[in-house]
N, C-alpha and C positions, 0 to 999 in steps of 0.2 A: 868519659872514662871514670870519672873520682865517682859515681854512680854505682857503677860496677867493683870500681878495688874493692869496698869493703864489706860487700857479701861473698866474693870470689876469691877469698883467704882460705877459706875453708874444703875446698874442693879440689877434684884430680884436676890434673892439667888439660886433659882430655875434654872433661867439664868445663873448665875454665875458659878454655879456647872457643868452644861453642858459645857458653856467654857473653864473650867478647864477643865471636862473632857477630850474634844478634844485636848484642846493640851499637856494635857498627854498624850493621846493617838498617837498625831500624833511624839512626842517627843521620844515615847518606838517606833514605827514604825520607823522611819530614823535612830535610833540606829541598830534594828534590821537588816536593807537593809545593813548598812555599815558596819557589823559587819564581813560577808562574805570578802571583800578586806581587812581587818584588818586581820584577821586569816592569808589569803593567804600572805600576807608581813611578817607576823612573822614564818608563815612556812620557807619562804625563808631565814630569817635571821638564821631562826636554822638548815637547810641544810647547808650554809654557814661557821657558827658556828660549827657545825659538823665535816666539809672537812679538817679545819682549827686546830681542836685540836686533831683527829684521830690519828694524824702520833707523836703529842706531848704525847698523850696516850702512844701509842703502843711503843714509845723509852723508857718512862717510867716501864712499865711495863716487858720490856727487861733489866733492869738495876737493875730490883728487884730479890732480893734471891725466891724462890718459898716458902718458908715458913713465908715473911712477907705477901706474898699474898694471901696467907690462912689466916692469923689471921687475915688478914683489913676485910677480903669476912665475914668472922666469926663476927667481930662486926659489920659488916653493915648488918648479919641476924639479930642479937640481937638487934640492935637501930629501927629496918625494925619493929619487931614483935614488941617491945616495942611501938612504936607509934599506929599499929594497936590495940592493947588491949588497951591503956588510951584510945580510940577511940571509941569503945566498953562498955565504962561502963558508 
């Protein structure tokens, strides 16, 4: 917008409005184009991310009794539905 304030002093409202318009519009439009290679770089970073703590999981999880792994799985249904229902109302 500080683009626009200071050629759009000069001008009807009318005018004004319209320039704004556009370069709102053209502002939401270059977001939207770049939005696509943004995605695709965070995709990659969480593939990355992924490869990276799988094998820290999985020792994890080998190291655990089978009955604390039940009760964590059991409050992450409970805390899971809890957020869906505040969500809800």
């Amino acid at each position: 917008m500080d683009e626009v304030a200071g050629m759009a002093q000069a001008i009807s409202a009318a005018h004004y409005q319209e320039v704004v318009d556009d370069h709102m519009n053209n502002s939401n439009w270059s977001k939207m184009i770049q939005i696509a290679d943004s995605l695709c770089g965070k995709w990659k970073k969480a593939q990355e991310g992924f490869s990276t703590t799988k094998l820290a999981f999985e020792q994890l999880i080998d190291s655990l009794e089978p009955v604390m792994i039940d009760e964590w799985t059991n409050q992450e249904r409970v805390a899971m539905c809890a957020v869906l229902n505040w969500g809800l109302q």
